[in-house]
C-alpha positions as CSV (number, residue, x, y, z in Angstrom):
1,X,-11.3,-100.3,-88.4
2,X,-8.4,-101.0,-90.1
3,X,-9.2,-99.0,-93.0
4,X,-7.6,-101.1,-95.7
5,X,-7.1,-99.4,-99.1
6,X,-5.6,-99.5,-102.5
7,X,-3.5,-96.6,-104.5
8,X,-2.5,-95.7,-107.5
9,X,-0.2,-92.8,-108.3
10,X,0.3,-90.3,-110.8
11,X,2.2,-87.9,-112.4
12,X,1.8,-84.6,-113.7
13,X,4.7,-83.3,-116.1
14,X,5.1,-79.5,-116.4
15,X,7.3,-78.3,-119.4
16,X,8.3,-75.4,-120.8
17,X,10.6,-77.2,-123.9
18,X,12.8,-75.4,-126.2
19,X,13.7,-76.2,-129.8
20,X,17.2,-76.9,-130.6
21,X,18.8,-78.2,-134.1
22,X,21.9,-79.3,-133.7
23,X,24.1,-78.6,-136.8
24,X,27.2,-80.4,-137.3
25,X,30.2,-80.0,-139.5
26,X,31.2,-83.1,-140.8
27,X,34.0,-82.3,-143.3
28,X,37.1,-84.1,-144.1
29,X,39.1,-81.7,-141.8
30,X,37.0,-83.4,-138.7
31,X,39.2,-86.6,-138.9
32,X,42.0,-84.3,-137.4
33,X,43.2,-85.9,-133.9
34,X,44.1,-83.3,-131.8
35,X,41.3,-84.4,-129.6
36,X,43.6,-87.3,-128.7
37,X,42.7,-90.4,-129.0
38,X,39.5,-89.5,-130.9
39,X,38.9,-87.3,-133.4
40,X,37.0,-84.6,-133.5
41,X,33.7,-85.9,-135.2
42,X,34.1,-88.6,-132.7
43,X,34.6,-86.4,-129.7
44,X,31.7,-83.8,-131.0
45,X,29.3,-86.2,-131.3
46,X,30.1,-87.5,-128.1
47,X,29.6,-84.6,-126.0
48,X,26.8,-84.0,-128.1
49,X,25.1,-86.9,-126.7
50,X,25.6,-86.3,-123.4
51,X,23.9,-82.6,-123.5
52,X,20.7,-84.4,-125.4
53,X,20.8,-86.4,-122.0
54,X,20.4,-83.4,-119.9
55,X,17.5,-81.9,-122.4
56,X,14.3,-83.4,-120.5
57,X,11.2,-81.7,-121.9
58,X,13.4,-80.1,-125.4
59,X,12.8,-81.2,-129.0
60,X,16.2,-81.6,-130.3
61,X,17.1,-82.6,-134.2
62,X,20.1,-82.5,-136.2
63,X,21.5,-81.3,-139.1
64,X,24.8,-82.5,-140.9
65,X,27.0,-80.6,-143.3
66,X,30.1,-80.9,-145.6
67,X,29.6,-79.0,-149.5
68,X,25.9,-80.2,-148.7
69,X,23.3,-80.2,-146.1
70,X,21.2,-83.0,-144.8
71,X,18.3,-83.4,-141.6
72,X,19.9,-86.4,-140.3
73,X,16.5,-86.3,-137.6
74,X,13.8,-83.8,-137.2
75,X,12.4,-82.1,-133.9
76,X,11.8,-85.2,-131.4
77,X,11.4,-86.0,-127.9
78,X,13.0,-89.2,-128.4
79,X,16.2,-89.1,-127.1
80,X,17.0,-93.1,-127.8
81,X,15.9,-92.5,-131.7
82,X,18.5,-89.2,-131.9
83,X,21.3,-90.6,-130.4
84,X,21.1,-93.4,-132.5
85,X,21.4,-91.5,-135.8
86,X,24.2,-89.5,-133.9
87,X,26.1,-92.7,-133.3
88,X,25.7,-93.7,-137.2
89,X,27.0,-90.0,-138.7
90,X,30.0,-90.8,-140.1
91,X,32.7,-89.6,-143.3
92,X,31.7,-89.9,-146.6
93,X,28.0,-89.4,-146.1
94,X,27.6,-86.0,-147.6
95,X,30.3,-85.1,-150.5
96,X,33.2,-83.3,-148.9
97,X,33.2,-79.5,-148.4
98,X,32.2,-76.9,-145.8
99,X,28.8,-75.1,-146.3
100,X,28.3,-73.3,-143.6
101,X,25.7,-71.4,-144.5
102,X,23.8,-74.0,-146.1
103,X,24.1,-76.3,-143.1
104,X,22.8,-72.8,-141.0
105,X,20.0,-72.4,-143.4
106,X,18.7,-75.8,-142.9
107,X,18.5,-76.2,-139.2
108,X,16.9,-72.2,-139.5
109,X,14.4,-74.1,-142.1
110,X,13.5,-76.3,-139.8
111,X,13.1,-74.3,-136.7
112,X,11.1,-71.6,-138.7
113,X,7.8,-72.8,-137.9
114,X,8.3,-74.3,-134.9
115,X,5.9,-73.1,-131.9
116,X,8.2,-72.9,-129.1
117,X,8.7,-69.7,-126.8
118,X,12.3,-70.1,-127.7
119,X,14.5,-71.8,-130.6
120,X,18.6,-72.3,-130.5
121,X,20.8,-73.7,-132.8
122,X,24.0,-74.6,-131.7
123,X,26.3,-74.7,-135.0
124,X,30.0,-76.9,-134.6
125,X,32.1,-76.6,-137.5
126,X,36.1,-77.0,-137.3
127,X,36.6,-74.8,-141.5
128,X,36.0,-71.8,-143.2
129,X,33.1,-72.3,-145.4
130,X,34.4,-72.9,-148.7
131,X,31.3,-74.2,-151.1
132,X,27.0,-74.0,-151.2
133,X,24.6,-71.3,-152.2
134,X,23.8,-69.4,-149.0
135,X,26.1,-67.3,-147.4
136,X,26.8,-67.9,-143.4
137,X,25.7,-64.2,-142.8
138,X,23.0,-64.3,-144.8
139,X,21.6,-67.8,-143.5
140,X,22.4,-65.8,-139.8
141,X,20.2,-63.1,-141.1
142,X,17.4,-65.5,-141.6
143,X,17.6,-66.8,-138.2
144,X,17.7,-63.4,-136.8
145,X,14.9,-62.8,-138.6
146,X,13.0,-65.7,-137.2
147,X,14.0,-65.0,-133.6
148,X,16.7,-67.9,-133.4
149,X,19.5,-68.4,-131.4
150,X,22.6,-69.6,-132.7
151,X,25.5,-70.8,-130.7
152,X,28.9,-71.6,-132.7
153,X,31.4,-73.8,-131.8
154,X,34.4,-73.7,-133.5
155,X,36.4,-76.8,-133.0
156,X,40.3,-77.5,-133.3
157,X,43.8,-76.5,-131.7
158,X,46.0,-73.8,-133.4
159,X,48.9,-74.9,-135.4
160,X,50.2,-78.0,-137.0
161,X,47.5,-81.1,-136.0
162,X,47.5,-84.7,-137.0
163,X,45.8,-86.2,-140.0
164,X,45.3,-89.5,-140.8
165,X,45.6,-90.6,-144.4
166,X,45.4,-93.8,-145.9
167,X,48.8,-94.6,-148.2
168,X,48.0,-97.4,-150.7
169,X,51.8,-98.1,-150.1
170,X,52.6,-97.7,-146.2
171,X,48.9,-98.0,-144.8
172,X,47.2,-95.6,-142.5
173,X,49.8,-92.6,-141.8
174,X,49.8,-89.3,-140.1
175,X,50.3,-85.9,-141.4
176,X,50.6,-82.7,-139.6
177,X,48.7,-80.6,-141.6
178,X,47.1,-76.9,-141.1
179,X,43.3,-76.4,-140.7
180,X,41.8,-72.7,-140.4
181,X,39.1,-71.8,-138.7
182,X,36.7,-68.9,-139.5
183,X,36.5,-67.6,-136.0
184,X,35.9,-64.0,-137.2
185,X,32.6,-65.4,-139.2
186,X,31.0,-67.7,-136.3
187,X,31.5,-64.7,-133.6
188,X,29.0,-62.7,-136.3
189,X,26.7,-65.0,-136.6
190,X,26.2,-65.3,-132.6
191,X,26.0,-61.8,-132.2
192,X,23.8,-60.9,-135.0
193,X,21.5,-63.3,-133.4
194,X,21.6,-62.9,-129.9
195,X,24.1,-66.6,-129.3
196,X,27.5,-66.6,-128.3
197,X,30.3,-68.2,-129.9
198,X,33.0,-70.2,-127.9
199,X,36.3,-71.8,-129.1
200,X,36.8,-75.4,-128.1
201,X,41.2,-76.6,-128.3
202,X,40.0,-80.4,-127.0
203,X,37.5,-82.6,-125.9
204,X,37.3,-81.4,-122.5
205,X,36.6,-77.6,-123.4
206,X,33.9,-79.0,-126.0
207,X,32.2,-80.8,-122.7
208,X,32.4,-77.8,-121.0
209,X,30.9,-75.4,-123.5
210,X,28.1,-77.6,-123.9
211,X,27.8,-77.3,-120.0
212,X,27.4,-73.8,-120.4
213,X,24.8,-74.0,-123.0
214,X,22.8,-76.2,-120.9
215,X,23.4,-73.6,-118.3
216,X,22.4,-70.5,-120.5
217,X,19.3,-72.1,-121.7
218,X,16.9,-73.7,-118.8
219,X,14.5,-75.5,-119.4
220,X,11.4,-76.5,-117.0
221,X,10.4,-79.8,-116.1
222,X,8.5,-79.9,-113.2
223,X,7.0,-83.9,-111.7
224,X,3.9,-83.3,-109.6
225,X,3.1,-86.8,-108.1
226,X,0.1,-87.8,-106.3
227,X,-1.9,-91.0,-104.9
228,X,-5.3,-91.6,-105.6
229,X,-6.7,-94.1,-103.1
230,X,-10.0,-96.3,-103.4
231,X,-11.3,-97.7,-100.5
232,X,-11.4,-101.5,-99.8
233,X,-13.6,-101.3,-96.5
């Protein structure tokens, strides 16, 4: 009569994931601290954690840059295994430069063949690219090419910003030094294919831009649970 009985739930996970390579710029020039008290490699990688965090259901990798190009982590659902290679991206990995368009070009290689419905990159760079073989235009060709969105970041206030540099005489010191950024170049490469480009003065406006990704690119995760009962009667 009392009908006693034993469950055991279970889930069912609906997803409709997108792939995203992340492609970071990480240059000299991103030791600048205008993105006070950090500086901006620090801050970008940062906030680039926190929008893996929102990404249930998306395989996310990343690319880093300088005059080279390098998959720090290919596609993965494994958020724990990419933010720890984010947290160990540091100077002095890659030689120092600005390849933009070879940094585009890999994260494009890499997303090429990829299955998904839909593929983004999101490109952060704070320079103009100055060095490597591939054109940004042309590497935003290929992507165009390939159906992938790229978003561009560009990163850093206008004017004079400080710059820490390391004086075998008085230490650490900083210098207020001028960085330019290739705004004119990142807003093509968006619109050639089908992104949007944003312009980000401090850590707060980075956060939010990556907010607004997240926002311009749902993804579905759906949890169905039920409980399967057996009876003990």
């Amino acid at each position: 009569l009392a009908r006693p009985q034993r469950g055991r739930q279970f889930q069912e996970v609906e997803t409709r994931g997108i792939d995203i390579m992340l492609c970071l710029d990480i240059s000299g020039s991103m030791q600048a601290e205008d993105f006070s008290p950090k500086n901006r490699l620090t801050v970008a990688k940062a906030r680039a954690e926190e929008f893996i965090e929102k990404r249930k259901g998306d395989r996310i990798g990343l690319v880093i840059f300088s005059a080279t190009s390098l998959t720090q982590c290919p596609l993965t659902m494994d958020r724990q295994v990419i933010n720890g290679l984010i947290d160990r991206v540091s100077f002095g990995m890659l030689e120092d430069g600005t390849a933009v368009g070879l940094g585009l070009a890999s994260a494009v290689a890499r997303l090429k063949d990829s299955k998904a419905k839909d593929r983004v990159i999101i490109l952060l760079t704070d320079g103009v690219n100055n060095t490597g073989d591939i054109d940004p235009i042309t590497a935003a060709q290929t992507a165009a090419s390939f159906g992938i969105k790229v978003y561009t970041i560009g990163v850093g206030s206008k004017g004079m910003v400080p710059y820490p540099v390391n004086d075998p005489m008085f230490g650490r010191r900083y210098v207020q030094v001028q960085i330019d950024l290739d705004t004119e170049t990142l807003q093509k490469i968006a619109d050639m294919t089908g992104g949007k480009s944003f312009l980000a003065s401090d850590a707060q406006a980075l956060g939010q831009i990556y907010d607004e990704i997240d926002r311009m690119e749902p993804t579905t995760f759906k949890v169905k649970q039920y409980t399967v009962y057996n009876e003990l009667a």
